[in-house]
PDB file of N, CA, C and O in Angstrom, chain B, residues numbered from 101:
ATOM      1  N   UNK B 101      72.900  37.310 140.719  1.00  0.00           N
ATOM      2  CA  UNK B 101      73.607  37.729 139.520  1.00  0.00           C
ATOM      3  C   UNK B 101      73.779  39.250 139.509  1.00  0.00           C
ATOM      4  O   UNK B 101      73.117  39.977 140.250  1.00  0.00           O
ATOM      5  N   UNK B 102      74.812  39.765 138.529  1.00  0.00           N
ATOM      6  CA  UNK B 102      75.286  41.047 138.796  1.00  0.00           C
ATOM      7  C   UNK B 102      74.065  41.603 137.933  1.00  0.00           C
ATOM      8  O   UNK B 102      73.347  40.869 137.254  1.00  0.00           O
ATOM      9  N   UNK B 103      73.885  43.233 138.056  1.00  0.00           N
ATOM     10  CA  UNK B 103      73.222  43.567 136.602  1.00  0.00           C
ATOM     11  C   UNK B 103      74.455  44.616 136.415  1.00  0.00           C
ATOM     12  O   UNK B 103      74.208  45.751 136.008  1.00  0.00           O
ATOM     13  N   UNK B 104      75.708  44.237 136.700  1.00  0.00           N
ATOM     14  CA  UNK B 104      76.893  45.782 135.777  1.00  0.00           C
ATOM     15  C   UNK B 104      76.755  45.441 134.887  1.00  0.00           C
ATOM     16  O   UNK B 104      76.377  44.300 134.619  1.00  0.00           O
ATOM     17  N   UNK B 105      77.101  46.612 133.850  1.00  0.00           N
ATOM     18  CA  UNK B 105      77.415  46.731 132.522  1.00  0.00           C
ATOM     19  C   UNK B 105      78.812  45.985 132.413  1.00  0.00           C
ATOM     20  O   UNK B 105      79.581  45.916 133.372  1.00  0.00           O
ATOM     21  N   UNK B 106      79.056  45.483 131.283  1.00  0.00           N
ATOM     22  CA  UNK B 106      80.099  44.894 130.779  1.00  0.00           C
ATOM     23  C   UNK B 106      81.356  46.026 130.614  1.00  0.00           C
ATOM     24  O   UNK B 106      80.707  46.933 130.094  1.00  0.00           O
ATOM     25  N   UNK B 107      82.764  46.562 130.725  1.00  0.00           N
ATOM     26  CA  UNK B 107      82.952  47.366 130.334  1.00  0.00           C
ATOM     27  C   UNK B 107      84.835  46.814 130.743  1.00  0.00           C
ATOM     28  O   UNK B 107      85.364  46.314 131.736  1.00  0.00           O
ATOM     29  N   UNK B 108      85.318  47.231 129.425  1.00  0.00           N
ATOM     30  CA  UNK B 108      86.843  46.685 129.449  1.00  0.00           C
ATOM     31  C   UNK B 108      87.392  47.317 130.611  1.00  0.00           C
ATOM     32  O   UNK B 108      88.379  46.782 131.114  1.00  0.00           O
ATOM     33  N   UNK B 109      86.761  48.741 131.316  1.00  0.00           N
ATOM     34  CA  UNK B 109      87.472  48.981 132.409  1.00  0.00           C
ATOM     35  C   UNK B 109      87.073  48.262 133.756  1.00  0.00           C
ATOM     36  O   UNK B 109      87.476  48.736 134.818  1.00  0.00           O
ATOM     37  N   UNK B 110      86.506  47.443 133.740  1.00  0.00           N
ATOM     38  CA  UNK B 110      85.474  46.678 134.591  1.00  0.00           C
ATOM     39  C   UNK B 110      86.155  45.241 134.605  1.00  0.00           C
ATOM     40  O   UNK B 110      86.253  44.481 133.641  1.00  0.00           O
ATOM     41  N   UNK B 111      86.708  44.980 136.204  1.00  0.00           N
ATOM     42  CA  UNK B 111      87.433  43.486 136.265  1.00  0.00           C
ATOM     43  C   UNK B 111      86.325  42.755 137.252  1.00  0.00           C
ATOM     44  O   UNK B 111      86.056  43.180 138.376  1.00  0.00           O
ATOM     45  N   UNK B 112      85.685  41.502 136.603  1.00  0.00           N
ATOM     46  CA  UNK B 112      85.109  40.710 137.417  1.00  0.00           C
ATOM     47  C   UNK B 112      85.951  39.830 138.633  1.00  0.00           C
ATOM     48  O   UNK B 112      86.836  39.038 138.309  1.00  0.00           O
ATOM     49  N   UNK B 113      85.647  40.017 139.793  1.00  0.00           N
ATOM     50  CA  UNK B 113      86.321  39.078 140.866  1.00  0.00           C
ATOM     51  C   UNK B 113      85.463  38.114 141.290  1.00  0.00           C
ATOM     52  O   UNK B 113      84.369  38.337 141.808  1.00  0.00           O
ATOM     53  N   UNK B 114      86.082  36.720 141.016  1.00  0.00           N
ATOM     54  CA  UNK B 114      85.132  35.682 140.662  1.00  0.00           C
ATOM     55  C   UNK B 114      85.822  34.514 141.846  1.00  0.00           C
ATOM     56  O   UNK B 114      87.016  34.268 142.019  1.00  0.00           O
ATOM     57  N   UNK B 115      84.483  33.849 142.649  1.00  0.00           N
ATOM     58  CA  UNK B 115      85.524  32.764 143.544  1.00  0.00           C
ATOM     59  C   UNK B 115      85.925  31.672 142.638  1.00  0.00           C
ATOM     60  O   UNK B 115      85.354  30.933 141.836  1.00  0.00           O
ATOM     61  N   UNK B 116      87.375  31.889 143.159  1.00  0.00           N
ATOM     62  CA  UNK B 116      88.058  30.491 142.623  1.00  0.00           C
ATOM     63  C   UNK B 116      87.659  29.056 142.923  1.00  0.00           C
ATOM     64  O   UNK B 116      88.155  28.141 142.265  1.00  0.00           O
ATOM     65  N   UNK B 117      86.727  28.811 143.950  1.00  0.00           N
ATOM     66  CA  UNK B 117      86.687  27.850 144.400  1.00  0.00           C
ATOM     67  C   UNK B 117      85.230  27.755 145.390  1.00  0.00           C
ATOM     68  O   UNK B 117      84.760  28.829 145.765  1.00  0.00           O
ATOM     69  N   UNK B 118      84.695  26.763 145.705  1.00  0.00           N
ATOM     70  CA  UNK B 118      83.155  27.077 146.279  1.00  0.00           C
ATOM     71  C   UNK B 118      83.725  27.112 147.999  1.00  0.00           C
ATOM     72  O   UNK B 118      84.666  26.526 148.534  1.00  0.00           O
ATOM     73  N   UNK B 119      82.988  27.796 148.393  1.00  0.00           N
ATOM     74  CA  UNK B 119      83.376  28.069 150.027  1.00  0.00           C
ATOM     75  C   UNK B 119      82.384  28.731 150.352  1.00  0.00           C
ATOM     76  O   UNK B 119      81.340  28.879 149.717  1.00  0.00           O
ATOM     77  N   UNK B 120      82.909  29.490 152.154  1.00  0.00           N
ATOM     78  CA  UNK B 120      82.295  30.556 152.692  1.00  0.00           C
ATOM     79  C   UNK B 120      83.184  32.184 152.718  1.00  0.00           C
ATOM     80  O   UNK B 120      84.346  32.443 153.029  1.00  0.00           O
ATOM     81  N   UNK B 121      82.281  32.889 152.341  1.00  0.00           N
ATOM     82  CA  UNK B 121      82.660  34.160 151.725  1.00  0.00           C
ATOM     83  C   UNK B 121      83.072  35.355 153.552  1.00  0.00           C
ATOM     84  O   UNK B 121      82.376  35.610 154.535  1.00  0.00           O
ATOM     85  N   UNK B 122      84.058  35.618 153.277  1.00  0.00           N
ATOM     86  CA  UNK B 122      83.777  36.419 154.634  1.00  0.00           C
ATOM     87  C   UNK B 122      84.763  37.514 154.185  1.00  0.00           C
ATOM     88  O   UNK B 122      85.839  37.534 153.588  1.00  0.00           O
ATOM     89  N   UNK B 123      83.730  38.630 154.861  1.00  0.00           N
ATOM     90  CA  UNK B 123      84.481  40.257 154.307  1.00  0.00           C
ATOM     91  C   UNK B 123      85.160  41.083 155.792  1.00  0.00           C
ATOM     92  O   UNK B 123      85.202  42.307 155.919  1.00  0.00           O
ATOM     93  N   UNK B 124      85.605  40.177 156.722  1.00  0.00           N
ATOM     94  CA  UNK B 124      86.231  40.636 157.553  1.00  0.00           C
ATOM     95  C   UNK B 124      87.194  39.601 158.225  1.00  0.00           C
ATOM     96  O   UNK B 124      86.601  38.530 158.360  1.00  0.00           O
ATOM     97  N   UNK B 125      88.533  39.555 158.711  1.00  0.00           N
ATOM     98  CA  UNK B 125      89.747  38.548 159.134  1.00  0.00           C
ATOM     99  C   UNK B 125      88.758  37.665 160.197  1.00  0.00           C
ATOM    100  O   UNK B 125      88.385  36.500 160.064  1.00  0.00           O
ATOM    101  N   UNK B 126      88.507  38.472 161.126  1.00  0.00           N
ATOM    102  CA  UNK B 126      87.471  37.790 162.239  1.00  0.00           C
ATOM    103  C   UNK B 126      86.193  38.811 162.406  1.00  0.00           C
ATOM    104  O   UNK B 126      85.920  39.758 161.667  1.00  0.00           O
ATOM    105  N   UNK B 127      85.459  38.351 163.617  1.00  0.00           N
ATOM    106  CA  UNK B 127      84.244  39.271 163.785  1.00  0.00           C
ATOM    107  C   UNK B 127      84.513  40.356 164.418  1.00  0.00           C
ATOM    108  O   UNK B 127      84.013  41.458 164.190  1.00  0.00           O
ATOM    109  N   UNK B 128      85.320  40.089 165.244  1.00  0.00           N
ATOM    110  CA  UNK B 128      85.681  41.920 165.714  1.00  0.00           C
ATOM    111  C   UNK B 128      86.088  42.577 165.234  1.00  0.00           C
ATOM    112  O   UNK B 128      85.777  43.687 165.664  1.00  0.00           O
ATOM    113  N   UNK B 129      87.219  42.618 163.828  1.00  0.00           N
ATOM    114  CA  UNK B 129      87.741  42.749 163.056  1.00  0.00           C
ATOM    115  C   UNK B 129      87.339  44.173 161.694  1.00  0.00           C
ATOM    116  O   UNK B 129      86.253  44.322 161.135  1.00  0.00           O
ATOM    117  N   UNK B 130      87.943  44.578 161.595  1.00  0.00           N
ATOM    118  CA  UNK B 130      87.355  45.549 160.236  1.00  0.00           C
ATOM    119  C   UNK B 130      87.296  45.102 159.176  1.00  0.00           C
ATOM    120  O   UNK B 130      88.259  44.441 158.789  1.00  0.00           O
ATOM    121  N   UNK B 131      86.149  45.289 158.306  1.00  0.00           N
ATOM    122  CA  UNK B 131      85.648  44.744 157.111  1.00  0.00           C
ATOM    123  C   UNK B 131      87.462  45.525 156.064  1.00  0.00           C
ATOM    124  O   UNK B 131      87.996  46.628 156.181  1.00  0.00           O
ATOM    125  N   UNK B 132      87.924  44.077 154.995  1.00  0.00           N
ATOM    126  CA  UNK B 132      88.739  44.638 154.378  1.00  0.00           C
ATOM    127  C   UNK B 132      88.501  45.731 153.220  1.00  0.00           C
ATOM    128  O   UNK B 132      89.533  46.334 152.924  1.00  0.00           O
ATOM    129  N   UNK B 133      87.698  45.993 152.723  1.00  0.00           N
ATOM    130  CA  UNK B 133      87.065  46.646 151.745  1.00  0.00           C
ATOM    131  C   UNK B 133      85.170  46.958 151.659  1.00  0.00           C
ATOM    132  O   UNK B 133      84.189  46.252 151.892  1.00  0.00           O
ATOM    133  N   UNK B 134      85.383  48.506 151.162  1.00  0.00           N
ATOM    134  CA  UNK B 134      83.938  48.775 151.358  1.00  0.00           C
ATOM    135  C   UNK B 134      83.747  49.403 149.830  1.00  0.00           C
ATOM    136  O   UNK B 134      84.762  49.838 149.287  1.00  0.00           O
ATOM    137  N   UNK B 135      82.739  49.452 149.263  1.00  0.00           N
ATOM    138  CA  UNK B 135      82.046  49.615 147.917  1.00  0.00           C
ATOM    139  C   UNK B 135      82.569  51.321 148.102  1.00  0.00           C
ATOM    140  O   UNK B 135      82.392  52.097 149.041  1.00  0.00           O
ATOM    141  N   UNK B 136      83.325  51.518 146.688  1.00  0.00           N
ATOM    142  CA  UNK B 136      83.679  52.969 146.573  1.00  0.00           C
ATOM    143  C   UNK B 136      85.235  52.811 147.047  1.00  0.00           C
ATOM    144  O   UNK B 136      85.828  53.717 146.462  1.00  0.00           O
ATOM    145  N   UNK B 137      86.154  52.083 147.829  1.00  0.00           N
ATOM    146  CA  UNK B 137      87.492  52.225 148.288  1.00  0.00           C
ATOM    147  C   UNK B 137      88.033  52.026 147.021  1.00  0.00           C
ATOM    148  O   UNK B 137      87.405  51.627 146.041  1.00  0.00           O
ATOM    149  N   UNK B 138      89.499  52.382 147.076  1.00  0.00           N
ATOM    150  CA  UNK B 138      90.553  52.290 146.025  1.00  0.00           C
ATOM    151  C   UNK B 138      91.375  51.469 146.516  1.00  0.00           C
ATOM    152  O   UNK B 138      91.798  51.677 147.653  1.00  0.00           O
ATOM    153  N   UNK B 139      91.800  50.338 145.779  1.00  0.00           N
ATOM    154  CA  UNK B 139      92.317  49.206 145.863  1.00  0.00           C
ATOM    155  C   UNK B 139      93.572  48.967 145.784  1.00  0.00           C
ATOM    156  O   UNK B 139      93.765  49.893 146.572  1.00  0.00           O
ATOM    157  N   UNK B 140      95.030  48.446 145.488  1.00  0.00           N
ATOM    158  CA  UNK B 140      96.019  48.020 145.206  1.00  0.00           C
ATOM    159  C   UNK B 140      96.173  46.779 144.604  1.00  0.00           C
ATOM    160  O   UNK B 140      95.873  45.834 145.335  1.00  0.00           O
ATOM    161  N   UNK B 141      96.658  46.430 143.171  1.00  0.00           N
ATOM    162  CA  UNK B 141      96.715  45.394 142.968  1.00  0.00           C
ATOM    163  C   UNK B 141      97.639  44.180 144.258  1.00  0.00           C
ATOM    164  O   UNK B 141      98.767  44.380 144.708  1.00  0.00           O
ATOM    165  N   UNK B 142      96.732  42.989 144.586  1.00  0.00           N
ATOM    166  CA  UNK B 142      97.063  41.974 145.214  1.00  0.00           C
ATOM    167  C   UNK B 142      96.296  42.665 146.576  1.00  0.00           C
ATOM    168  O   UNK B 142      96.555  41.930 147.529  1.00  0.00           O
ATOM    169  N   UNK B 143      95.642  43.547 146.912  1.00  0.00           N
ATOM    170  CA  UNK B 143      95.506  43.778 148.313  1.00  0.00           C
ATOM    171  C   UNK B 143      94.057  42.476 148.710  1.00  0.00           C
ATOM    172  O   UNK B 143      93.138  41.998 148.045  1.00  0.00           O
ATOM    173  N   UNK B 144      94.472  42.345 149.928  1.00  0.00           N
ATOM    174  CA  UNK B 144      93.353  41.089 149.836  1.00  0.00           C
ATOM    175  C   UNK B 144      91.588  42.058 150.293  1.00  0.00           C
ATOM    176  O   UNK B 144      91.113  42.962 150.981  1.00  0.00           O
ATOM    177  N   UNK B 145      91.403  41.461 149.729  1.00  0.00           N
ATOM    178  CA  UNK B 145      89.534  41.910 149.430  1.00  0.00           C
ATOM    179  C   UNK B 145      88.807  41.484 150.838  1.00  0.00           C
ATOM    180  O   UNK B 145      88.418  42.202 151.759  1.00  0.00           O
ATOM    181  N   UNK B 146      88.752  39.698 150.637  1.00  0.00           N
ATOM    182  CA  UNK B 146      87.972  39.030 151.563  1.00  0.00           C
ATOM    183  C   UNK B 146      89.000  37.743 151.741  1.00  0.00           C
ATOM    184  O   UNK B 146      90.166  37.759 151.348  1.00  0.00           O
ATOM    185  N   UNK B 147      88.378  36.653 152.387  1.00  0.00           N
ATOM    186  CA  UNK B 147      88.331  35.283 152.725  1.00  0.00           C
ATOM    187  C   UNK B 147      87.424  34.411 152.225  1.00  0.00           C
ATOM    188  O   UNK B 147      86.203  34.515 152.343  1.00  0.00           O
ATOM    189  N   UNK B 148      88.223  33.251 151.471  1.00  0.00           N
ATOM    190  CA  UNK B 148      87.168  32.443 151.105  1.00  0.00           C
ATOM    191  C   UNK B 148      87.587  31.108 152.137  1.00  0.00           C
ATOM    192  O   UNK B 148      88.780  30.911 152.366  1.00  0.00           O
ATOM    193  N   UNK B 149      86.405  30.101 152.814  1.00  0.00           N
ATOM    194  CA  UNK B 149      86.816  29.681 153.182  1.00  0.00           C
ATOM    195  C   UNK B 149      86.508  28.095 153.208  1.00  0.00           C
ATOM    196  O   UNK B 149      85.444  27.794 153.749  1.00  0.00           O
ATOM    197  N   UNK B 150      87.200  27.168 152.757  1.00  0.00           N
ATOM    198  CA  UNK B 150      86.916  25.744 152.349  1.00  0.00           C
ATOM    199  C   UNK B 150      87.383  24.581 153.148  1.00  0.00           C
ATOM    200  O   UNK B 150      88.594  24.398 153.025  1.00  0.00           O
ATOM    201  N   UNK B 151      86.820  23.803 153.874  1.00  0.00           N
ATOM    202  CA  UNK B 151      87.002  22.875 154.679  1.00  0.00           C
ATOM    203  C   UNK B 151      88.204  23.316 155.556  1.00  0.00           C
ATOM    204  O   UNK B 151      89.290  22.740 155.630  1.00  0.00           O
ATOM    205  N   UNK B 152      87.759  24.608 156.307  1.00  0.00           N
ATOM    206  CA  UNK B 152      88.627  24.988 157.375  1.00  0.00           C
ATOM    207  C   UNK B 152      89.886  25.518 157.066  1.00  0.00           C
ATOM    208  O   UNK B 152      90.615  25.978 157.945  1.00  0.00           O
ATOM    209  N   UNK B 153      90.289  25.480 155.526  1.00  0.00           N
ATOM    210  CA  UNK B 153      90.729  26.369 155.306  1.00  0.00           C
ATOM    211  C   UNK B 153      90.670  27.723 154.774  1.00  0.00           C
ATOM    212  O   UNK B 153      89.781  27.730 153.923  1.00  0.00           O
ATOM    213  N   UNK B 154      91.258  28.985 154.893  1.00  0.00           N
ATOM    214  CA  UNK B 154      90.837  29.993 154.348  1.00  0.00           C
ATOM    215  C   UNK B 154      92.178  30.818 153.667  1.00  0.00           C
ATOM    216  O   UNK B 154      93.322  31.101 154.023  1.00  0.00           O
ATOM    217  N   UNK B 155      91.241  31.041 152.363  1.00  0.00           N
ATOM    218  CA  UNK B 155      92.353  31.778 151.601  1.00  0.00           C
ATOM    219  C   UNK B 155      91.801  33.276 150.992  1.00  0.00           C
ATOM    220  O   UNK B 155      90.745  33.321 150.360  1.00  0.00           O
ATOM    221  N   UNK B 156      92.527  34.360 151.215  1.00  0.00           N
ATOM    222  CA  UNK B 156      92.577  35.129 150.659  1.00  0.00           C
ATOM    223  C   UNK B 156      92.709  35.675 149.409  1.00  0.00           C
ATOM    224  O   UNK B 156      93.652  35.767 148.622  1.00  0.00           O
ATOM    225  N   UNK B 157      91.195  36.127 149.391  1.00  0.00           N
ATOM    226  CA  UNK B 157      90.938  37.148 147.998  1.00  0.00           C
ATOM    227  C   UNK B 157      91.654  38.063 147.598  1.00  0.00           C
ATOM    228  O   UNK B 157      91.586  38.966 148.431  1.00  0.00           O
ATOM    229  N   UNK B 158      92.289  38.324 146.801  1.00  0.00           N
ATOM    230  CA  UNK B 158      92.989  39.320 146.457  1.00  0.00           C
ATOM    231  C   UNK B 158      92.773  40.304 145.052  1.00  0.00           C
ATOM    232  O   UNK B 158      92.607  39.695 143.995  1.00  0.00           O
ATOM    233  N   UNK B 159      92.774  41.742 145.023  1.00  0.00           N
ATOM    234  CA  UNK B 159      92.664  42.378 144.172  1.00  0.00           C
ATOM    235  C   UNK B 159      93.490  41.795 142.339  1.00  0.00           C
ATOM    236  O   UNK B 159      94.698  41.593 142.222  1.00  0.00           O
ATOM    237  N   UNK B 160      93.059  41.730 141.841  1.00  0.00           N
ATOM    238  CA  UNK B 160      93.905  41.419 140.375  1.00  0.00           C
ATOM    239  C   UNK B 160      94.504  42.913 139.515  1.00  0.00           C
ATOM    240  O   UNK B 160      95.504  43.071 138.814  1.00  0.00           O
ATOM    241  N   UNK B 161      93.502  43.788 139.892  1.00  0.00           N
ATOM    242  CA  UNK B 161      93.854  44.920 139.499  1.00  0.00           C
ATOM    243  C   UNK B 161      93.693  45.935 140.297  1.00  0.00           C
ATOM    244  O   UNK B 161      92.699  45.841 141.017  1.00  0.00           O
ATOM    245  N   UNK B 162      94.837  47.629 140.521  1.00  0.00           N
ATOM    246  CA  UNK B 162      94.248  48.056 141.120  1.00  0.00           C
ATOM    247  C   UNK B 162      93.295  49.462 140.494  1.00  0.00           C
ATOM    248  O   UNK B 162      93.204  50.043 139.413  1.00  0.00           O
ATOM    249  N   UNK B 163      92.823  49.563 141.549  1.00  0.00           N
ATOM    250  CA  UNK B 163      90.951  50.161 140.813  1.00  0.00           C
ATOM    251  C   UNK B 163      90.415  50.440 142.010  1.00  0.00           C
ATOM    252  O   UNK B 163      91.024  50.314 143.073  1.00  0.00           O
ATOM    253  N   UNK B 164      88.757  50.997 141.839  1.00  0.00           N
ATOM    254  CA  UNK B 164      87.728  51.511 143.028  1.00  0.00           C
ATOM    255  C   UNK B 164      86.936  49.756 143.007  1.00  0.00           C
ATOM    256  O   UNK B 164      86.944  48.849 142.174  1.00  0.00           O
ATOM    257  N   UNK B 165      86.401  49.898 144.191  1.00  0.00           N
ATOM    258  CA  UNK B 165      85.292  48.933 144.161  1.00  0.00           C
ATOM    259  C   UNK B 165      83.868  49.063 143.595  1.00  0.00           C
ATOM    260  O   UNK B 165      83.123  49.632 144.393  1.00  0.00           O
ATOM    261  N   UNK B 166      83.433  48.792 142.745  1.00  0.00           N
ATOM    262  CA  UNK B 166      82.172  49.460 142.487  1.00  0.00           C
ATOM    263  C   UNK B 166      81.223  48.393 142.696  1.00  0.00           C
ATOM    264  O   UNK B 166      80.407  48.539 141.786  1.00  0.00           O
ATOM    265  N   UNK B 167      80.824  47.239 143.510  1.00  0.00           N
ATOM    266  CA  UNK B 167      80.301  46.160 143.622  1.00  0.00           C
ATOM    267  C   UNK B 167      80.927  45.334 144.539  1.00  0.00           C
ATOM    268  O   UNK B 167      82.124  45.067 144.437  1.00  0.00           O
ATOM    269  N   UNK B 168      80.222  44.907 145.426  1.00  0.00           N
ATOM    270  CA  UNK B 168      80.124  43.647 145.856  1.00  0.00           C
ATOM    271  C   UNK B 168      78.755  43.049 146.000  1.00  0.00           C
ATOM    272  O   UNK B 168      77.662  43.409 146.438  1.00  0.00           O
ATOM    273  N   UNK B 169      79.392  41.758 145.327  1.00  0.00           N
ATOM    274  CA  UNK B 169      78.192  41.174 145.444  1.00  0.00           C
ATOM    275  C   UNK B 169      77.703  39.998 146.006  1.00  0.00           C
ATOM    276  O   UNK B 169      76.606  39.492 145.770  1.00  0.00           O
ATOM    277  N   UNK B 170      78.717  39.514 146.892  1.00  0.00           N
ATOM    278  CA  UNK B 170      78.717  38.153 147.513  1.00  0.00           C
ATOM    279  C   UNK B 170      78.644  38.984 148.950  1.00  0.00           C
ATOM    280  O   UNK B 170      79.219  40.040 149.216  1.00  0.00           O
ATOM    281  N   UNK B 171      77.811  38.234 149.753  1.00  0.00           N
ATOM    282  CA  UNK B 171      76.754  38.374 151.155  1.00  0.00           C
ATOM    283  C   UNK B 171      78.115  37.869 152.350  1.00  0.00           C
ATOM    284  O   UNK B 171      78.598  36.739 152.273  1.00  0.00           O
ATOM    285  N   UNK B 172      78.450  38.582 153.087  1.00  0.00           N
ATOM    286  CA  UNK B 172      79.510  38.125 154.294  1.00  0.00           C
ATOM    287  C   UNK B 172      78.762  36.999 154.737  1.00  0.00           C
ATOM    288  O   UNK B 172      77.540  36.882 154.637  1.00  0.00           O
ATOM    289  N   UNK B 173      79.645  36.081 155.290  1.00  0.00           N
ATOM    290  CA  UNK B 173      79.601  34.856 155.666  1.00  0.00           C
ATOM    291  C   UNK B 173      78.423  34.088 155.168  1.00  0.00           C
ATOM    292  O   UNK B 173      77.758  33.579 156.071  1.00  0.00           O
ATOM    293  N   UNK B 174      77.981  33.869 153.883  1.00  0.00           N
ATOM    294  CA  UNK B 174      77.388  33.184 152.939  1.00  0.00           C
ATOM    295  C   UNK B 174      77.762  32.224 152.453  1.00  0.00           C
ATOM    296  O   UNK B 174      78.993  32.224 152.453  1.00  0.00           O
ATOM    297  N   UNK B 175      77.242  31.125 151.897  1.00  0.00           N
ATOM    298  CA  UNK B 175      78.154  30.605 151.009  1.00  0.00           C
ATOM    299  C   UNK B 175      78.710  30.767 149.150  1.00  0.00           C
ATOM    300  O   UNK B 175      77.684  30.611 148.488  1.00  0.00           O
ATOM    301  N   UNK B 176      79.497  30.925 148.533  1.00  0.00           N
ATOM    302  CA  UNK B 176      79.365  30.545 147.247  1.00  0.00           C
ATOM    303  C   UNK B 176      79.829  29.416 146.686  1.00  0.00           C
ATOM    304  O   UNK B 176      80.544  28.591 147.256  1.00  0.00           O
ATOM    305  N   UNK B 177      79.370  29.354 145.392  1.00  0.00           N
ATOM    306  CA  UNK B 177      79.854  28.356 144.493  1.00  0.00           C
ATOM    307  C   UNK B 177      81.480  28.279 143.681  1.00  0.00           C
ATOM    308  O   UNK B 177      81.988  29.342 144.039  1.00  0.00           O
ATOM    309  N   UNK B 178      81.868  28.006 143.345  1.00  0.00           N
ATOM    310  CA  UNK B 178      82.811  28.049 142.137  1.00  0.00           C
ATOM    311  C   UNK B 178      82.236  29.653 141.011  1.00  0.00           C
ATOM    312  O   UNK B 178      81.103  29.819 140.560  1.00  0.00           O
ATOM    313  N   UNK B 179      82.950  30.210 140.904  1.00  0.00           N
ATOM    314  CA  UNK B 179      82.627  31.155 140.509  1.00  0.00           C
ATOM    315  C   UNK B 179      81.557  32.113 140.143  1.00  0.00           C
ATOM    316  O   UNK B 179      81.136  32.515 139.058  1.00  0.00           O
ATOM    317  N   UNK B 180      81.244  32.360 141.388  1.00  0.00           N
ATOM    318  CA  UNK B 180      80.331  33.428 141.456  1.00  0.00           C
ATOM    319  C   UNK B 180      80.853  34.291 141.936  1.00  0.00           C
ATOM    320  O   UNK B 180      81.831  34.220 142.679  1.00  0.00           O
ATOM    321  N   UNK B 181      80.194  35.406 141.534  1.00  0.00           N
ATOM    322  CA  UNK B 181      80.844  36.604 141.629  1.00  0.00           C
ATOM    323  C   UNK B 181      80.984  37.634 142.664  1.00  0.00           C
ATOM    324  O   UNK B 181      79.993  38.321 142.914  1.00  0.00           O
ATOM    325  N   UNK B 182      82.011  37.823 143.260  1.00  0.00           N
ATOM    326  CA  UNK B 182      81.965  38.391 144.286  1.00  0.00           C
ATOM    327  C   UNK B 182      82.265  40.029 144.569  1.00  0.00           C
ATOM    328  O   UNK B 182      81.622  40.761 145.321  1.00  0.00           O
ATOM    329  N   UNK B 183      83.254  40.331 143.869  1.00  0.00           N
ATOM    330  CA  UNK B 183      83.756  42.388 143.773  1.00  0.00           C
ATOM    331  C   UNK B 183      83.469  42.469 142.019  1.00  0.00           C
ATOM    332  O   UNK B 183      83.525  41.486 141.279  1.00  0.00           O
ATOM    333  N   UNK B 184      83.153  43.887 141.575  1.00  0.00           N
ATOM    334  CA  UNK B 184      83.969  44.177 140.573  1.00  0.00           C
ATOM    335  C   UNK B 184      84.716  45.568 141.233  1.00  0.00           C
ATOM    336  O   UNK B 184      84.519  46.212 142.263  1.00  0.00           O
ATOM    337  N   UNK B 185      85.355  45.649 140.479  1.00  0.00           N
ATOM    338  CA  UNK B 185      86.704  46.590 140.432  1.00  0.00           C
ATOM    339  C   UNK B 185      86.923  47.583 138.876  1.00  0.00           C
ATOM    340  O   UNK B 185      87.292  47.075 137.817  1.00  0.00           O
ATOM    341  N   UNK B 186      86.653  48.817 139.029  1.00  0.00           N
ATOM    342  CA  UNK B 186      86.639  49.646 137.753  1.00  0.00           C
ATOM    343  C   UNK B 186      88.521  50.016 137.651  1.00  0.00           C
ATOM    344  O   UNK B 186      88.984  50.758 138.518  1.00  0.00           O
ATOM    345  N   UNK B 187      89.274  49.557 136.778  1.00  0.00           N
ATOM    346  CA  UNK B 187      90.340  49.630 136.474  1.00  0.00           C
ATOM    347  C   UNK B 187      90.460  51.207 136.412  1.00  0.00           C
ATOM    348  O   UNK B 187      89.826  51.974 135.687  1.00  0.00           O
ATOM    349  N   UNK B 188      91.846  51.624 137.755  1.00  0.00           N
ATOM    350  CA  UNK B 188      92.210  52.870 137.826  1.00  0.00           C
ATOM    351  C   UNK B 188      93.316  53.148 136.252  1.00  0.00           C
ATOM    352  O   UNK B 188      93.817  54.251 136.037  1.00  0.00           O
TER     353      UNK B 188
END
């Protein structure tokens, strides 16, 4: 669980769906986002990935990263929480 503060400039990024969490396209690959980058709304974050398929996370707003909190290639549930994002 997160401990951020609640804060209207503060967007929770939550998995849509239960899968495996992965913060890079492949393993050789560069991680798409690192804690502190500035974002673009829609830029994709991570990969979630569910019975072989994988779909891309994408920013909702754009903003800094101030959190991640879902573990590369882990699994999550249905919404747990994975970035927040402090609304630029």
């Amino acid at each position: 669980m997160s401990n951020t503060e609640k804060s209207p400039k503060r967007v929770e990024v939550r998995a849509p769906m239960s899968g495996v969490f992965y913060r890079r396209p492949g393993p050789d690959e560069k991680i798409y986002v690192e804690k502190g980058d500035v974002v673009k709304k829609k830029q994709v974050l991570a990969l979630l990935e569910t019975m072989k398929v994988f779909q891309s996370v994408k920013a909702p707003v754009a903003g800094k990263i101030v959190e991640i909190a879902a573990e590369n290639e882990l699994p999550l549930k249905d919404d747990d929480l994975m970035f927040v994002i402090e609304k630029a």
